[in-house]
C-alpha positions as CSV (number, residue, x, y, z in Angstrom):
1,X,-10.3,-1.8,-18.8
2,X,-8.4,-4.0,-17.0
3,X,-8.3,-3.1,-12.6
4,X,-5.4,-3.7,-10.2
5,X,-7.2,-6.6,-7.9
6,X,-6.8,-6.3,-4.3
7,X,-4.8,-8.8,-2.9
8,X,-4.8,-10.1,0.8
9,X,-3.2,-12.7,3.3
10,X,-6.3,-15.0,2.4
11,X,-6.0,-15.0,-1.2
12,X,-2.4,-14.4,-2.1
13,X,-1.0,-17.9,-2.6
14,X,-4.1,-18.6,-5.0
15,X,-3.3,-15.6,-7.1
16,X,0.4,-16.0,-7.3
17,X,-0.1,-19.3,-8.7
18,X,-1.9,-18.6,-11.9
19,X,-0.3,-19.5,-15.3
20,X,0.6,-15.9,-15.7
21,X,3.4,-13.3,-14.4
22,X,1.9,-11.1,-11.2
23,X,3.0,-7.8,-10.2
24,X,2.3,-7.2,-6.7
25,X,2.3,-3.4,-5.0
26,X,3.1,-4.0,-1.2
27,X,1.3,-0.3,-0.4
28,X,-0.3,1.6,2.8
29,X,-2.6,4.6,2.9
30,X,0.2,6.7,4.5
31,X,2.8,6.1,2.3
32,X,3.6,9.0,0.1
33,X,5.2,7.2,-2.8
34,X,2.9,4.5,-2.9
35,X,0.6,7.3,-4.0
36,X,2.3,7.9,-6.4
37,X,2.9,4.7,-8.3
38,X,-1.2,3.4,-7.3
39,X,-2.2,5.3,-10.7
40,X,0.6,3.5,-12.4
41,X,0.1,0.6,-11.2
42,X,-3.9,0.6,-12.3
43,X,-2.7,1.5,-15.8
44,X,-0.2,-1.8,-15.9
45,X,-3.1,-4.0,-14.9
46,X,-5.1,-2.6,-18.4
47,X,-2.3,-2.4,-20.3
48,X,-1.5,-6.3,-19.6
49,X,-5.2,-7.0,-19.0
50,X,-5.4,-11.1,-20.2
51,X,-1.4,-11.5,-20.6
52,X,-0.6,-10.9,-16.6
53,X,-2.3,-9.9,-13.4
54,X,-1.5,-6.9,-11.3
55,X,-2.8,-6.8,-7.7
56,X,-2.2,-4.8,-4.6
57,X,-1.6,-5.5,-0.7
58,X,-2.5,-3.2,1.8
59,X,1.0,-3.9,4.6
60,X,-1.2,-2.9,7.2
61,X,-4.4,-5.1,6.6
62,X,-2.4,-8.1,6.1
63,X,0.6,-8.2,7.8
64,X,0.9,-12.1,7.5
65,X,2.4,-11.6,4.0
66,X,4.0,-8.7,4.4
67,X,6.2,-10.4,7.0
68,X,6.5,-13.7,5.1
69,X,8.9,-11.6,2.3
70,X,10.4,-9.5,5.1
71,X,8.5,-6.3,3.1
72,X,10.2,-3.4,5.2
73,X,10.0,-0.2,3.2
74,X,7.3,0.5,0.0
75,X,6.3,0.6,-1.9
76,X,7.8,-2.4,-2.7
77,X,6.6,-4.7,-5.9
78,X,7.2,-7.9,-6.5
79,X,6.9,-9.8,-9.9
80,X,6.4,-13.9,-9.0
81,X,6.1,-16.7,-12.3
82,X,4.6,-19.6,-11.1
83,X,4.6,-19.1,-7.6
84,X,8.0,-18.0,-7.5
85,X,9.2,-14.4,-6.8
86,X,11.7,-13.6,-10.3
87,X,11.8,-9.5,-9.8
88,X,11.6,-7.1,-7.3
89,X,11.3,-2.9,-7.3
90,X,11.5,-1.0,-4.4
91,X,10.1,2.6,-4.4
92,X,8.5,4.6,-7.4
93,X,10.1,4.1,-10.6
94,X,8.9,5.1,-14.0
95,X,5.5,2.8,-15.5
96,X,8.1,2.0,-18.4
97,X,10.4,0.1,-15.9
98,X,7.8,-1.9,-13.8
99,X,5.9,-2.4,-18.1
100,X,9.4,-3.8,-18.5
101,X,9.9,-6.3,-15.8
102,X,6.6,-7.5,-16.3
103,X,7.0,-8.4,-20.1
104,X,10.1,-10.1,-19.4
105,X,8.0,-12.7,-17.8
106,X,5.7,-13.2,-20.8
């Protein structure tokens, strides 16, 4: 089954650059909400597992990018096609609406 892949201020413009959509989760270990949408967010990356990837940035251990979109509350998650950003969710919202925003990219 498909994992979210961590994501960080090194690697980030590679991985937003593949072929396919990318779902980013802008998170931090204090961040109550972000709790609560990690789970979901590990279910998108198997449900899309092949078709889109799914990652996650800890704000905290890589602030560079964090800044670079001006990322002041999360979660916040950000969908980018070809390097591009083309959606953005701020806060916890239902798997169906994130499952949503990603297949509109497909």
């Amino acid at each position: 089954m498909g994992k979210a892949i961590e994501i960080t201020d090194a690697n980030f413009d590679e991985v937003i650059k593949t072929g396919q959509p990318v779902l980013v989760d802008f998170w931090a270990e204090w961040c109550g909400p972000c709790k609560m949408i990690g789970p979901v967010v590990e279910e998108l990356a198997g449900d899309f597992e092949g078709k889109a990837v799914i990652g996650k940035i800890n704000v905290d251990d890589n602030p560079a990018i964090s800044a670079r979109f001006g990322i002041r509350s999360i979660p916040t998650l950000l969908v980018f096609k070809n390097g591009e950003i083309v959606d953005k969710q701020i806060g916890a919202v239902p798997k169906t609406a994130l499952a949503d925003k990603i297949k509109a990219q497909l």
